[in-house]
C-alpha positions in Angstrom: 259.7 187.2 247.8 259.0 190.0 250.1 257.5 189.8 253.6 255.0 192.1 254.7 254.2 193.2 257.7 250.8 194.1 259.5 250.4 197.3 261.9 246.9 197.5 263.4 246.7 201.5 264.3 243.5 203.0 265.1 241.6 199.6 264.7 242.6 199.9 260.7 244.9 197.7 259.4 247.9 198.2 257.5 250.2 196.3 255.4 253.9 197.4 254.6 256.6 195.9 253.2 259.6 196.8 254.5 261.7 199.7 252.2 265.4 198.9 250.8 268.2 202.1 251.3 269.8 202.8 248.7 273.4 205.2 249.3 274.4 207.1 246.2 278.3 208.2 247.0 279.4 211.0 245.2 282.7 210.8 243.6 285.2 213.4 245.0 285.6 216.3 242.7 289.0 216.9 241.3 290.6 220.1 241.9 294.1 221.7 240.9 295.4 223.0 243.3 298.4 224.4 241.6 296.8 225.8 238.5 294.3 227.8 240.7 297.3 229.6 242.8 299.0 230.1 239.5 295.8 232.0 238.3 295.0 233.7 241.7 298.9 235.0 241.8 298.9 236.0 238.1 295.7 237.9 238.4 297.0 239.9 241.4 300.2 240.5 239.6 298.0 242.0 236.7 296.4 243.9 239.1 299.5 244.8 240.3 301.5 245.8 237.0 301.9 249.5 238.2 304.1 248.2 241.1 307.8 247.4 239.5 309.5 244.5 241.2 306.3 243.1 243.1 304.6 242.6 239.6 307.6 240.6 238.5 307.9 238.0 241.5 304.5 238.2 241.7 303.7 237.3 237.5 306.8 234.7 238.1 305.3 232.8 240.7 301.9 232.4 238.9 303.5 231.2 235.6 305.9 228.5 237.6 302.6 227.6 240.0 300.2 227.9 236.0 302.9 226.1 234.1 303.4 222.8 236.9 299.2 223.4 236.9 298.9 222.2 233.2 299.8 218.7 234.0 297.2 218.2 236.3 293.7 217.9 235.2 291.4 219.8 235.3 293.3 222.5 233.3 290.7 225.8 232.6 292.4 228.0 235.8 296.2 226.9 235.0 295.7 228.0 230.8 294.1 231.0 232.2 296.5 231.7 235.0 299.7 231.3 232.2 298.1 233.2 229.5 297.5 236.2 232.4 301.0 235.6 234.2 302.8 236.2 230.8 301.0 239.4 229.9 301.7 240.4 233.3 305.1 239.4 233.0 305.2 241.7 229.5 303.7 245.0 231.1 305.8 244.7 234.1 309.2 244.7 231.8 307.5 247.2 229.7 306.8 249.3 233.1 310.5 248.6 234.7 311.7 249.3 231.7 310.2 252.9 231.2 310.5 253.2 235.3 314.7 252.7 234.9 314.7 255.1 231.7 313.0 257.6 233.9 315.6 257.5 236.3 318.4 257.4 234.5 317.3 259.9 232.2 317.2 258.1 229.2 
């Protein structure tokens, strides 16, 4: 049973019921923290590669940060950011590697 109400405006007469709110809260979105640093520090250590020892701490960090990442939902950035921090972590062996045989003459 709804009550109406009557508003004279203009000498015309008008009926209106009053209107119900209704709040729609929006669930928080989850994030992961730790699997996108993981990604954002394995894709500058890609980047990188062509700089020896920064590559490798850089690559390192982004596979501990990716790897912790994949236990935390969601997942897509910390799978990416592992996948890229070990190919990272291969080229920058691969370029210390060749960068020490350089040197010593190898």
């Amino acid at each position: 049973m709804s009550q109406e109400y009557k508003i004279v405006q203009d000498g015309k007469v008008y009926t209106t019921v009053p209107s119900q709110v209704v709040i729609q809260q929006v669930p928080p979105r989850k994030t992961n923290g730790m699997g996108t640093a993981g990604f954002v520090l394995a894709l500058i250590g890609l980047v990188f590669c062509w700089v020896p020892f920064l590559d490798l701490i850089l690559s390192f960090l982004g596979f501990v940060f990716s790897f912790v990442g994949l236990f935390k939902t969601p997942v897509g950035l910390a799978i990416a950011g592992f996948i890229i921090s070990i190919i990272a972590l291969i080229l920058s062996v691969v370029i210390c590697g060749a960068l020490i045989a350089a040197i010593l003459g190898l």
